[in-house]
N, CA, C and O of each residue as an XYZ file, in Angstrom:
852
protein
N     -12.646     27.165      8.866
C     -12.156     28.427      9.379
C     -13.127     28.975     10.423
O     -14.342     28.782     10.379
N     -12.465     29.705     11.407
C     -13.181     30.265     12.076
C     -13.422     31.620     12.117
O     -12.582     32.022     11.313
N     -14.116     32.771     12.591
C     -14.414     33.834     12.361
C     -14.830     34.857     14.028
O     -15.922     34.876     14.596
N     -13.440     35.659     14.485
C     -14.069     35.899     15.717
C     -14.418     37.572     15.508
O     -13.366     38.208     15.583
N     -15.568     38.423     15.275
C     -15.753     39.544     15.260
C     -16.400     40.100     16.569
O     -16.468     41.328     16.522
N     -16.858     39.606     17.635
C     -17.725     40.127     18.677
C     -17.287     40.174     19.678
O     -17.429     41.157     20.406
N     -16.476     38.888     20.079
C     -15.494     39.031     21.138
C     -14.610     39.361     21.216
O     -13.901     38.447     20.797
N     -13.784     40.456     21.608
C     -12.313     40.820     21.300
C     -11.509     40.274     22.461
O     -10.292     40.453     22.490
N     -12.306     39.446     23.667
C     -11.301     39.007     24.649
C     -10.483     37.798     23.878
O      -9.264     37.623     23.860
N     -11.226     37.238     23.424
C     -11.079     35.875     22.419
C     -10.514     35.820     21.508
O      -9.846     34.869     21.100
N     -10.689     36.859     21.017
C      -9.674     36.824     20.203
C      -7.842     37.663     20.314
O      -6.869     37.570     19.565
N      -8.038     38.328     21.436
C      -6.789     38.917     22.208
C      -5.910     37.041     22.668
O      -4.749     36.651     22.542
N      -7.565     36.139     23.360
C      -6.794     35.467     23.881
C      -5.941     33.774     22.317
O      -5.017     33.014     22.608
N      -6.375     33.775     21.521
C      -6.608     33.401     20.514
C      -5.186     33.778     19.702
O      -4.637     32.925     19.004
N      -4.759     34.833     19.820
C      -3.931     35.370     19.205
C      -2.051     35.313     20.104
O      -0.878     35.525     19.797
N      -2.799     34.920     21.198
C      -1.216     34.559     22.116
C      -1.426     32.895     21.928
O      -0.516     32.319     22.526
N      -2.067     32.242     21.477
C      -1.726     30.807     20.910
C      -0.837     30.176     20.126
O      -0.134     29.179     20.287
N      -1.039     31.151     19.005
C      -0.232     30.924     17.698
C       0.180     32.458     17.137
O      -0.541     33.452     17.219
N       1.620     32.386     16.506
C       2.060     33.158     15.803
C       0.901     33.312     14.660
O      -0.173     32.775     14.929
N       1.007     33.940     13.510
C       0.519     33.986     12.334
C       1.115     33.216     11.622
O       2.324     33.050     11.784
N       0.481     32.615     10.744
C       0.763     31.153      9.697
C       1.999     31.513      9.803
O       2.560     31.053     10.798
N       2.800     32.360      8.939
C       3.901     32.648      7.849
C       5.092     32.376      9.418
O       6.217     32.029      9.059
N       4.965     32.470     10.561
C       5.991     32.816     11.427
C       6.238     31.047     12.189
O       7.228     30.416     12.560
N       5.118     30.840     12.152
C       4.823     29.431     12.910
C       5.716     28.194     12.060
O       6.470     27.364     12.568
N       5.316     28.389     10.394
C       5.617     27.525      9.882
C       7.032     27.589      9.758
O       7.635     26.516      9.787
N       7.769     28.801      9.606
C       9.063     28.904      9.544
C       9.812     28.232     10.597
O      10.892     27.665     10.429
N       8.972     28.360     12.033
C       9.842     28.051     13.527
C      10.490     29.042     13.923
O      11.522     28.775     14.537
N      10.117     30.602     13.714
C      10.649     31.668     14.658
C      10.777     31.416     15.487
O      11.803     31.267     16.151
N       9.350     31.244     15.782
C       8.914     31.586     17.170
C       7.784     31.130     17.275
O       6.998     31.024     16.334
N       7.446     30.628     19.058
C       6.212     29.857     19.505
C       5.846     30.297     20.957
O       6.423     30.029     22.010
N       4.569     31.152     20.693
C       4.296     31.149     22.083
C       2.858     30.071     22.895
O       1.905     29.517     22.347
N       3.240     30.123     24.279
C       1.948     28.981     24.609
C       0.654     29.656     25.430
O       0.676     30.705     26.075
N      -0.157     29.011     25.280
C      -1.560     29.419     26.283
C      -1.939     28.147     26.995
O      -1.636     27.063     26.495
N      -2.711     28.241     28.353
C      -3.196     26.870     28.401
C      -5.032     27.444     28.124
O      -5.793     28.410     28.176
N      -4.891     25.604     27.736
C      -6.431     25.848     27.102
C      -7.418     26.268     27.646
O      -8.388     26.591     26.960
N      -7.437     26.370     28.958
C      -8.269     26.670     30.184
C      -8.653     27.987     29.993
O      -9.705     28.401     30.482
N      -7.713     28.890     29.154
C      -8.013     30.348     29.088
C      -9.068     30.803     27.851
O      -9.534     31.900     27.544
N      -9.217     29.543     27.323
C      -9.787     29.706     25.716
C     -11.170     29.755     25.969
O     -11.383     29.636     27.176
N     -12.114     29.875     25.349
C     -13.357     29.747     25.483
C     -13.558     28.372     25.157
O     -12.669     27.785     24.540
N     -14.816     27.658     25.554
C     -15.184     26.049     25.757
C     -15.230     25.725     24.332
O     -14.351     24.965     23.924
N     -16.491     26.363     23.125
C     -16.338     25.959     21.894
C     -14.881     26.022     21.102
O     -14.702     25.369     20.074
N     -13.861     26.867     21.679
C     -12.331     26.656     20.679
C     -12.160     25.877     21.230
O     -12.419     24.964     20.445
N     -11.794     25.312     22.382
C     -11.185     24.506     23.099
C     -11.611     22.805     22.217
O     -10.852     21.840     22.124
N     -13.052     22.919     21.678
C     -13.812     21.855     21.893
C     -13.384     21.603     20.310
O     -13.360     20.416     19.985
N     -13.044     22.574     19.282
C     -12.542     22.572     17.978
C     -10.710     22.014     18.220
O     -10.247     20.983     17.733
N     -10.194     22.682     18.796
C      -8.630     21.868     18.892
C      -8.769     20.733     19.197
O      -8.075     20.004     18.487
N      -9.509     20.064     20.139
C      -9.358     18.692     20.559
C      -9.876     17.903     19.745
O      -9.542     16.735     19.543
N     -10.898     18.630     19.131
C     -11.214     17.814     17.235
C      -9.997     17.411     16.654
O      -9.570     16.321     16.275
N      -9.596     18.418     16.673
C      -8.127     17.937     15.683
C      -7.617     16.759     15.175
O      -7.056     16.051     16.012
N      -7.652     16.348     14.041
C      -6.827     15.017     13.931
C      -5.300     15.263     14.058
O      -4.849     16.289     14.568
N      -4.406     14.096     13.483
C      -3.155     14.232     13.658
C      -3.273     15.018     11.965
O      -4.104     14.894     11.065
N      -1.745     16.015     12.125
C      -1.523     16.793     10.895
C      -2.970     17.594     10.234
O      -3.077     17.801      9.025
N      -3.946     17.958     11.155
C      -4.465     19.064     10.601
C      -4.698     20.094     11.530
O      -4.774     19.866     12.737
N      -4.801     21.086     11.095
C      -4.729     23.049     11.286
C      -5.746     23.010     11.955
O      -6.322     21.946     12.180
N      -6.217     24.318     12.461
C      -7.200     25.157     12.822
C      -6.868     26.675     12.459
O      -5.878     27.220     12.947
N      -7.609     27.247     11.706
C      -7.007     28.541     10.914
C      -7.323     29.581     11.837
O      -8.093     28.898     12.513
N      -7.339     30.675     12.392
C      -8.082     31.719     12.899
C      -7.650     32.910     11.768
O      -6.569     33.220     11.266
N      -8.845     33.350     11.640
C      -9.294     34.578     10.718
C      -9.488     35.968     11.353
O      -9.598     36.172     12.562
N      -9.514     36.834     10.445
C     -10.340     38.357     11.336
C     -10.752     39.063      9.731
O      -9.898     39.293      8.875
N     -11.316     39.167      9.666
C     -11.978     39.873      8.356
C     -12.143     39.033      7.049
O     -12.208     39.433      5.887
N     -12.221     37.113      7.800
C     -12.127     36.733      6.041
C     -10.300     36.367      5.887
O      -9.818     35.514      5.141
N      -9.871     36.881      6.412
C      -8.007     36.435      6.426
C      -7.056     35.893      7.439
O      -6.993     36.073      8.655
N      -6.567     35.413      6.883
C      -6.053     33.817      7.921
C      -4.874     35.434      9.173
O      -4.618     36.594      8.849
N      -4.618     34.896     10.098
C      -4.163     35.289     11.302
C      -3.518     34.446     12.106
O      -2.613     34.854     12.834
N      -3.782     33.560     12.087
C      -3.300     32.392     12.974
C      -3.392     31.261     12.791
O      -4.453     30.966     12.241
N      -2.604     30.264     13.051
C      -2.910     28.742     12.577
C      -2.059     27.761     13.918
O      -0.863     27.708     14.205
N      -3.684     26.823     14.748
C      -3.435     25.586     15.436
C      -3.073     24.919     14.684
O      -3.602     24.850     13.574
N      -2.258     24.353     14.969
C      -1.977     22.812     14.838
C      -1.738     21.611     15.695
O      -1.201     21.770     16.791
N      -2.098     20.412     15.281
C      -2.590     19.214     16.265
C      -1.293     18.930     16.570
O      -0.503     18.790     15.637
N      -0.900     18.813     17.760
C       0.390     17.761     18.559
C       0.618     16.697     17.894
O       1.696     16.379     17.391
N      -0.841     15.833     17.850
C      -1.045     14.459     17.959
C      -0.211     13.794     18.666
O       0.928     14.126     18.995
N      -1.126     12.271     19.048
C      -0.463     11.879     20.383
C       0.917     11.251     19.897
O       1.305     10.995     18.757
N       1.694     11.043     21.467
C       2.755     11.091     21.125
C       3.401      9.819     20.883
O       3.245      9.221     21.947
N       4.182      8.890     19.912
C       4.566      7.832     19.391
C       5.054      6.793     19.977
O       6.106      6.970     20.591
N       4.473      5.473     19.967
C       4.572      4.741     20.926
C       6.196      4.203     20.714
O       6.740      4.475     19.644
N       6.942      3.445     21.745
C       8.206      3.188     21.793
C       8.360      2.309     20.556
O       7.652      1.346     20.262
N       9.450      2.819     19.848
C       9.444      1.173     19.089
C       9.351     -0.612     19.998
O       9.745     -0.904     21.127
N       8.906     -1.191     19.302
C       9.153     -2.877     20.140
C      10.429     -3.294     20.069
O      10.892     -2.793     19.045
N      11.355     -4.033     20.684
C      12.369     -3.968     20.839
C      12.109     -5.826     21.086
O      13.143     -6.335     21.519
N      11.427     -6.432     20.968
C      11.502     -7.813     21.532
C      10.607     -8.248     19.942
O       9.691     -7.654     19.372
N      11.227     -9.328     19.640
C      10.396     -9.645     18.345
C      10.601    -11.467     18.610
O       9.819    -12.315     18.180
N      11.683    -11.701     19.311
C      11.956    -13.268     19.514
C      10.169    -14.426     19.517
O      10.351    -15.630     19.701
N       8.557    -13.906     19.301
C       7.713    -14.740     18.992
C       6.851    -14.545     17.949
O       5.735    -14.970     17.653
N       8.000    -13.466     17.256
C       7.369    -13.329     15.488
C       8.488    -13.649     14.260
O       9.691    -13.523     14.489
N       8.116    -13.963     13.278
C       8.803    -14.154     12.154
C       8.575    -12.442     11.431
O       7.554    -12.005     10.900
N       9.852    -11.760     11.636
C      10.191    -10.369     11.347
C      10.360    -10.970      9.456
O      10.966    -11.940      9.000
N       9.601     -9.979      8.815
C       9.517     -9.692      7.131
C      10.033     -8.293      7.269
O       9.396     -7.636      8.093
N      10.945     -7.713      6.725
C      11.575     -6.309      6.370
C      11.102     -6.428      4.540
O      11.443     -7.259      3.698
N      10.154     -5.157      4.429
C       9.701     -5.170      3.001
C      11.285     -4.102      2.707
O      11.824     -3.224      3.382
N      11.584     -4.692      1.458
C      12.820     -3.828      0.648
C      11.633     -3.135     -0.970
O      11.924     -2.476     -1.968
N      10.746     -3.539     -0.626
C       9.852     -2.593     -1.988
C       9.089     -1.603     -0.901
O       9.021     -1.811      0.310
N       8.542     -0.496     -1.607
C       7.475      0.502     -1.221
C       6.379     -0.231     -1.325
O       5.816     -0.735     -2.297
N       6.088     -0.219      0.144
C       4.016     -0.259     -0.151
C       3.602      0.803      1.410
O       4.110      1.271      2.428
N       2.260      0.707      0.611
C       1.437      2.013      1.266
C       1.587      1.078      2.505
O       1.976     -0.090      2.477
N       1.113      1.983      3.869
C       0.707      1.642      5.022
C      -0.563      0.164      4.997
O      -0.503     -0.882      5.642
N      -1.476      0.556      4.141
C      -2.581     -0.487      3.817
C      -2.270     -1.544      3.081
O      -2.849     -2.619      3.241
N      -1.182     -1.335      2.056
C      -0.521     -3.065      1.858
C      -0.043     -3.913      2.453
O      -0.135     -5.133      2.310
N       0.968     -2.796      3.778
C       2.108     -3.562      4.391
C       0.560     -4.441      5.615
O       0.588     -5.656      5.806
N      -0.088     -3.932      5.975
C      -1.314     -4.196      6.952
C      -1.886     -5.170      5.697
O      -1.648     -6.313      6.086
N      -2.416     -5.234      4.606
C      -3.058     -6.326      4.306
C      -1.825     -7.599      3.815
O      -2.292     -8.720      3.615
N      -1.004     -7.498      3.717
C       0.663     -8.518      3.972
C       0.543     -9.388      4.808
O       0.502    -10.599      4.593
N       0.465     -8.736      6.024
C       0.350     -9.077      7.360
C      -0.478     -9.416      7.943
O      -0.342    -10.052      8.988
N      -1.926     -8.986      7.277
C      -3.023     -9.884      7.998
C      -2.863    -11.475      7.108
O      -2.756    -12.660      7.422
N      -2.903    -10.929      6.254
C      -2.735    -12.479      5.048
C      -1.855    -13.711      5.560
O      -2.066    -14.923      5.517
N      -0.584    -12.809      6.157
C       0.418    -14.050      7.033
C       0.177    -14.682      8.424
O       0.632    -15.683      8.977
N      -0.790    -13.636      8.819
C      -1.390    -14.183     10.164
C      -0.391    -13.598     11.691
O       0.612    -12.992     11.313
N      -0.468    -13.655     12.748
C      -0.105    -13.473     13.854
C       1.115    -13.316     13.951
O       1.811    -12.431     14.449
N       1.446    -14.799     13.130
C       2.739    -15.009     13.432
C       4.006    -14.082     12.620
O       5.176    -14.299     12.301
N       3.487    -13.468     12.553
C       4.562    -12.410     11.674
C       4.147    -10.963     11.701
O       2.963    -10.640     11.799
N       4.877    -10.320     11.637
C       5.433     -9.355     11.810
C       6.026     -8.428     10.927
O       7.210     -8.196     11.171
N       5.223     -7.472      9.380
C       5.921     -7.259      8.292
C       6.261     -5.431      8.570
O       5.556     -4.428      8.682
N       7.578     -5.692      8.594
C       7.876     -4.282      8.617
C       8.648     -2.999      7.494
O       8.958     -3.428      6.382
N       8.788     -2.285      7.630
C       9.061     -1.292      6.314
C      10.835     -1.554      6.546
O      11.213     -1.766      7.698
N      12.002     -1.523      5.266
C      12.669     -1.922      5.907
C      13.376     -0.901      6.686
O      14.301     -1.226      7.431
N      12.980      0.358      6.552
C      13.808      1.260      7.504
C      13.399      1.434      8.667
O      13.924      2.363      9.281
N      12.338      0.619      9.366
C      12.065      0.148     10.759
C      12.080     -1.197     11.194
O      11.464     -1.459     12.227
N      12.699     -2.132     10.562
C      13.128     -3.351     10.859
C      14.467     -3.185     11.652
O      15.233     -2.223     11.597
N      14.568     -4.122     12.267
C      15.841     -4.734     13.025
C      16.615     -5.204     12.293
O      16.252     -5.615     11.191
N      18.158     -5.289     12.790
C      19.006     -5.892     11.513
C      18.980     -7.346     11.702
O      19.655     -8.054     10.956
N      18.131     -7.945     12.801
C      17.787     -9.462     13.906
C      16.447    -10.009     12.569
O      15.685    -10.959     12.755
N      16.457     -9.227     11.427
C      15.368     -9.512     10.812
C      14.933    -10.724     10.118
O      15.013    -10.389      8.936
N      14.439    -12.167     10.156
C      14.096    -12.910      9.614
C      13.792    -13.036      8.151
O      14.202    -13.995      7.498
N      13.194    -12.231      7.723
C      12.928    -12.658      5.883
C      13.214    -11.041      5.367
O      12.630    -10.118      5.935
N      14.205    -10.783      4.191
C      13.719     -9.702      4.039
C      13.426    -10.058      2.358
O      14.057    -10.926      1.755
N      12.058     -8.985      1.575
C      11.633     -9.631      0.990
C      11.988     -7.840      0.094
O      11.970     -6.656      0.433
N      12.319     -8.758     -1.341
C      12.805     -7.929     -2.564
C      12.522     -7.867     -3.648
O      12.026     -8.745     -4.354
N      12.761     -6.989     -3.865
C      11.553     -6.816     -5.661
C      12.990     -6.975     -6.632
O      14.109     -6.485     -6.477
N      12.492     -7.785     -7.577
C      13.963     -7.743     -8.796
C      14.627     -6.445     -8.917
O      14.152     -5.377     -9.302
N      15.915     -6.751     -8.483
C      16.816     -5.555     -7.972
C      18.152     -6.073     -8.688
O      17.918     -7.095     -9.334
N      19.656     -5.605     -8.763
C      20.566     -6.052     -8.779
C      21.661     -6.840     -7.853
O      21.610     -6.870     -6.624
N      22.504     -7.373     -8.529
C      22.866     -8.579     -7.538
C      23.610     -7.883     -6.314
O      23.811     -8.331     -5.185
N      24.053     -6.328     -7.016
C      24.612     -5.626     -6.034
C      24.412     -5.046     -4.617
O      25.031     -4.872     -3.567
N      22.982     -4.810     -5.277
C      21.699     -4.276     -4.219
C      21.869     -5.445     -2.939
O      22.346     -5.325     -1.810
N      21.363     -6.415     -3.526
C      20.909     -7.684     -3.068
C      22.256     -7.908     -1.800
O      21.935     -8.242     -0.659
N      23.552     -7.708     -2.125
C      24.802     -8.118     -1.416
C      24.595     -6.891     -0.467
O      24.620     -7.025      0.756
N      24.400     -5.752     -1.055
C      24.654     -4.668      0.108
C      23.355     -4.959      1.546
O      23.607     -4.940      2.751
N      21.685     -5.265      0.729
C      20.836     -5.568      2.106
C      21.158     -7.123      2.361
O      20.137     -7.352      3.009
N      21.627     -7.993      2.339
C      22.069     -8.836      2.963
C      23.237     -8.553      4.201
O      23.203     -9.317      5.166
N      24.066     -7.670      4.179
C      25.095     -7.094      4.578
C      24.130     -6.470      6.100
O      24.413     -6.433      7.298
N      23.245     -6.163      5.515
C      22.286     -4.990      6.378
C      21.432     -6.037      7.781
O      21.240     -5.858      8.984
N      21.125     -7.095      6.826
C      20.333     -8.027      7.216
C      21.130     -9.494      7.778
O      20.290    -10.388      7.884
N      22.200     -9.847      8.069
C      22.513    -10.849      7.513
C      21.951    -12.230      7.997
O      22.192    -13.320      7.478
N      21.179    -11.991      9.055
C      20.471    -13.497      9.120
C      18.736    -13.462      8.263
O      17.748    -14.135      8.557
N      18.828    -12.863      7.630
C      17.624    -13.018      6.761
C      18.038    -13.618      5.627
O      19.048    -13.520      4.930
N      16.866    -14.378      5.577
C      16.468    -15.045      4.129
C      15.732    -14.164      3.463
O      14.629    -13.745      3.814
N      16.596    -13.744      2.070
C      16.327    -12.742      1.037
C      15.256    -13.344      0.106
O      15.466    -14.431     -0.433
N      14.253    -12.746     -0.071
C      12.968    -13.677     -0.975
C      12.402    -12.542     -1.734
O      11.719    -11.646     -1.237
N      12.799    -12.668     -3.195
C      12.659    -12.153     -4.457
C      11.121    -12.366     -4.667
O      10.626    -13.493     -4.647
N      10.329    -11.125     -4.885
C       9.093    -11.495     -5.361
C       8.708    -10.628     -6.330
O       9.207     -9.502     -6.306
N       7.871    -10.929     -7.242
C       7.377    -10.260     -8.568
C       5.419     -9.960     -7.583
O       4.761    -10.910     -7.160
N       4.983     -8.549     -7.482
C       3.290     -8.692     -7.474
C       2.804     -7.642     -7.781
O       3.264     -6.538     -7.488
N       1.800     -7.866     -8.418
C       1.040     -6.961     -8.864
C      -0.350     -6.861     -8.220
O      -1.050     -7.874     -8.234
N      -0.817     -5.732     -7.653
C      -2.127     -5.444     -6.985
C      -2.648     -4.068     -7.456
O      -2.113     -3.077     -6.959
N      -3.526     -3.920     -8.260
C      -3.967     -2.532     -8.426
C      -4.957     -2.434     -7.302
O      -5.373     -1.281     -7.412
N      -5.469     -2.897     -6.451
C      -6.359     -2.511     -5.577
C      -5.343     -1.525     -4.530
O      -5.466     -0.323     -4.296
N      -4.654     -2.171     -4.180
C      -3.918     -1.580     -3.351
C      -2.149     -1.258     -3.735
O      -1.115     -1.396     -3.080
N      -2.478     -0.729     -5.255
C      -1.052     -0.086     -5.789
C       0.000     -0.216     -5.387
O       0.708      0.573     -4.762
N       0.161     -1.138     -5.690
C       1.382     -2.329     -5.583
C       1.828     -2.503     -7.266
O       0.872     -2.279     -8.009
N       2.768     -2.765     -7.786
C       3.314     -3.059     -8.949
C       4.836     -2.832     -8.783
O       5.556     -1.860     -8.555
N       5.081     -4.725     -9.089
C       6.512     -5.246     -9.042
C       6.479     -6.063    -10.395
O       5.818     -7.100    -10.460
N       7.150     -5.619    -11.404
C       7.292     -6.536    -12.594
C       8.740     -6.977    -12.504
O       9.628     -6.394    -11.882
N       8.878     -8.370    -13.392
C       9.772     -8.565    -13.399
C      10.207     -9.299    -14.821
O       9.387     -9.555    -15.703
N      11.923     -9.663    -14.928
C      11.809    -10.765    -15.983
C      10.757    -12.031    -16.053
O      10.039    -12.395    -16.985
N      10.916    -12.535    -14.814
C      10.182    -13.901    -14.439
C       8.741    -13.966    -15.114
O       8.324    -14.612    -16.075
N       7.944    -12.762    -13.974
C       6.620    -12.581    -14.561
C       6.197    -12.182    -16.428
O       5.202    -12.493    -17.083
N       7.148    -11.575    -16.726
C       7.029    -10.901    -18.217
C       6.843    -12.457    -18.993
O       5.888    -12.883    -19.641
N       7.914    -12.988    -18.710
C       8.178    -14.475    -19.304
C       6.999    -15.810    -19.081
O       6.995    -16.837    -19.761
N       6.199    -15.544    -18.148
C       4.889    -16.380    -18.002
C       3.827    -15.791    -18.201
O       2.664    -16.175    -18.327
N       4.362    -14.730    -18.222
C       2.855    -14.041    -19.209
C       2.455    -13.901    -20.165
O       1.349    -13.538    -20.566
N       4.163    -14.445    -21.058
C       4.179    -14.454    -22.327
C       3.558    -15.992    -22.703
O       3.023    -16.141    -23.801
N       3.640    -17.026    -21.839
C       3.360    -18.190    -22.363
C       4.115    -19.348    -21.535
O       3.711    -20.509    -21.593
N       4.945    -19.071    -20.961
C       6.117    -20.178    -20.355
C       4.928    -20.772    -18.812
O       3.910    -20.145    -18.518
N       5.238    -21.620    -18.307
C       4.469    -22.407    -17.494
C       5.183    -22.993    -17.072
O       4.898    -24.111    -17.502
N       6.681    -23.165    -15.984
C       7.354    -22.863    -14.733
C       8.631    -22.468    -15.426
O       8.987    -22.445    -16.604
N       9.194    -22.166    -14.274
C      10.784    -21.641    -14.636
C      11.539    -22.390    -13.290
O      11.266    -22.307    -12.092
N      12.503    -23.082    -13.938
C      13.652    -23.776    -13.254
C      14.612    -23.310    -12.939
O      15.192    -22.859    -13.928
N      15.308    -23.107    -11.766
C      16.575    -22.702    -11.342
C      17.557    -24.195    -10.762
O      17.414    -24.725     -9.660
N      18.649    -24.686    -11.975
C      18.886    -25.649    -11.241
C      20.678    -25.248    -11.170
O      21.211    -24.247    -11.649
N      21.300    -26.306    -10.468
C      22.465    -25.938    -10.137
C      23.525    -26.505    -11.133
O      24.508    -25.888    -11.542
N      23.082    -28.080    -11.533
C      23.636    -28.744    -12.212
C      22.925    -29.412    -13.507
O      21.775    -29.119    -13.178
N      22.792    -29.982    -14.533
C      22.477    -31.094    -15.098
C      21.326    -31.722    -14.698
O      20.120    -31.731    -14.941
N      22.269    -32.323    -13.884
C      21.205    -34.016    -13.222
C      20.559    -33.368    -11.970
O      19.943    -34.187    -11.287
N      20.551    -31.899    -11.432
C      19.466    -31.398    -10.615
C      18.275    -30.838    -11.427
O      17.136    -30.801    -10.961
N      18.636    -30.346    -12.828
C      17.857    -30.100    -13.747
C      16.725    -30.776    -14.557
O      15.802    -30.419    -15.290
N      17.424    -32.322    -13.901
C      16.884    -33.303    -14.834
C      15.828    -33.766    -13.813
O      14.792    -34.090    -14.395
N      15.777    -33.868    -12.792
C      14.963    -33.874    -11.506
C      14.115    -32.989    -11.764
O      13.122    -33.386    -12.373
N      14.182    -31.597    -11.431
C      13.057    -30.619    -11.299
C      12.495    -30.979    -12.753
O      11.269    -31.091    -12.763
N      12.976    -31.136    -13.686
C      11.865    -31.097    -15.271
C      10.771    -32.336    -15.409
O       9.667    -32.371    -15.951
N      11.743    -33.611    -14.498
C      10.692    -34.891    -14.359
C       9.867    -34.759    -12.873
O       9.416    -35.775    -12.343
N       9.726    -33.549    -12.313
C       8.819    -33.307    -10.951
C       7.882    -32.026    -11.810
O       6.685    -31.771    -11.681
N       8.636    -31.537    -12.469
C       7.597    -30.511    -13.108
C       6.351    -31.163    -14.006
O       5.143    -30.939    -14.088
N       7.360    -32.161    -14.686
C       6.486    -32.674    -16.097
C       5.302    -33.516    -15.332
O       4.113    -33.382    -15.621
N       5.876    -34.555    -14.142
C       4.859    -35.224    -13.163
C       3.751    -34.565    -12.849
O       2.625    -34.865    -13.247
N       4.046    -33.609    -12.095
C       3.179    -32.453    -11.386
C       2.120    -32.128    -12.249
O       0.944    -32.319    -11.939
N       2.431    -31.712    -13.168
C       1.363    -30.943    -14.264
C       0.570    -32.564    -14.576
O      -0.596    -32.552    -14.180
N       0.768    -33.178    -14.861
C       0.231    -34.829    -15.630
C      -0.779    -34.791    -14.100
O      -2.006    -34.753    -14.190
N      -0.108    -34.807    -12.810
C      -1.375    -34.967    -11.835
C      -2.077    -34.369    -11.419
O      -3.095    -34.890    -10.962
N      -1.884    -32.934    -11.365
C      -2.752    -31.834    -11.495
C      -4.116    -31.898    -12.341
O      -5.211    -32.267    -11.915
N      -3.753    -31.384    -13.845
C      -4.340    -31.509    -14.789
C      -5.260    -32.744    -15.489
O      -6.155    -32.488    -16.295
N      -4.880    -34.255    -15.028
C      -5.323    -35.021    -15.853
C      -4.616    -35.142    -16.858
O      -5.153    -35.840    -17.717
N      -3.448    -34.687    -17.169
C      -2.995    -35.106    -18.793
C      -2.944    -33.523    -19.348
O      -1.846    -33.096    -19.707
N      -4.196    -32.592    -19.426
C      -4.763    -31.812    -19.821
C      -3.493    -30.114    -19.490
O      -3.112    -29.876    -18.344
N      -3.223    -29.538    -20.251
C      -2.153    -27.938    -19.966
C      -3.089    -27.343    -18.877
O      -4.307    -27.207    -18.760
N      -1.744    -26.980    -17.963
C      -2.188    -26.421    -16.682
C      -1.180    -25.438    -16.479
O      -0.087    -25.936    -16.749
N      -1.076    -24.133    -16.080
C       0.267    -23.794    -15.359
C       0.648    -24.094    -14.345
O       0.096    -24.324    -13.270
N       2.046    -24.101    -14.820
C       2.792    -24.122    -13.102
C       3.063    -23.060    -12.565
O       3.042    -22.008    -13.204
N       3.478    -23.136    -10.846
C       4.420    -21.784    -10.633
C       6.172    -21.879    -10.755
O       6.707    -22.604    -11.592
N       6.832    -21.157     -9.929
C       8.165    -21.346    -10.217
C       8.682    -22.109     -9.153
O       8.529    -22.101     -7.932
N       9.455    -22.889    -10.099
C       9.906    -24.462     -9.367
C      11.141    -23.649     -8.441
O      11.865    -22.781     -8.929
N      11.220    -24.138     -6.958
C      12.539    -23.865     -5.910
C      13.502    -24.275     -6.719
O      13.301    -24.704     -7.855
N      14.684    -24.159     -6.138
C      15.814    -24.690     -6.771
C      16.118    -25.620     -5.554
O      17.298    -25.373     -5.304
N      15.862    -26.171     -5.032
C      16.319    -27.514     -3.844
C      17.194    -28.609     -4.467
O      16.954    -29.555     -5.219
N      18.202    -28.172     -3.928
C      19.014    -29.544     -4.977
C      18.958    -30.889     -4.717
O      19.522    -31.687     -5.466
């Protein structure tokens, strides 16, 4: 907070900046100054400003007025994505997940929230949802490949549980999706292989077997 008692030009001029909190925040009314008229130290406090924070002006200890930062103004969306592999997240993650996602995938991709994705979107990726869900963002998406994922990150508060995960946590060590029989009978003698060469012989987990028929 600031405190102007000595100068009354400054604060005459201070006071044609901003309404008082209660009027500003509503959107009565807005009047402007240019900064040129302000004294150098206010001037030098607004341009502090981050994005979304105040500058209060006071007169006895009680708020009177309140700056607030513009912040700069938002770059165009990208409109050309044809040398990235576009990810549309269909779960919530913070700004710092969707950024550590994306460094993890490297250059070549591109992970976006899905209400700023393109409907041109390449993968869109889903937390165990219903099959209904699933038909309506496909609808949304339709050249994306829909990719179901279960993760858990407490570093960066993330938590997606699912049947799948509940079920290998309980003890199970892969899960098969097959179409038929004798595709079934394949993935269980690539599973049973797998683990024998992995391991040595010795219990290992697996992860979850594709369904590739």
């Amino acid at each position: 907070m600031i405190e102007f008692h000595d100068d009354p030009t400054a604060g005459a001029a201070l006071q044609t900046v901003a309404e008082p909190t209660g009027r500003v925040m509503t959107g009565e009314r807005a009047r402007q100054i240019d900064v040129s008229h302000l004294p150098r130290d206010v001037v030098d406090l607004i341009d502090a400003l981050g994005p979304g924070e105040n500058l209060i002006l006071t007169r006895d200890g009680d708020p009177v007025a309140t700056i607030s930062s513009a912040g700069r103004a938002p770059e165009p969306p990208r409109t050309d994505y044809d040398d990235v592999t576009v990810v549309a997240t269909a779960m919530k993650l913070s700004a710092s997940a969707r950024m550590s996602l994306s460094a993890e995938l490297g250059s070549d991709y591109l992970v976006l929230d899905l209400h700023s994705a393109p409907a041109t979107a390449d993968v869109l990726l889903v937390p165990p949802v219903s099959p209904q869900l699933i038909g309506g963002l496909r609808a949304q998406f339709p050249k994306a490949r829909v990719v179901l994922a279960e993760v858990e990150d407490a570093e960066l508060g993330v938590s997606y549980h699912g049947p799948v995960r509940r079920l290998l946590d309980a003890g199970a060590e892969t899960y098969l999706t097959s179409a038929n029989v004798p595709h079934l009978a394949r993935q269980l003698d690539h599973a049973v292989t797998q683990r024998q060469q992995l391991a040595g012989g010795a219990a290992a987990p697996l992860e979850i077997s594709p369904a590739d028929s």
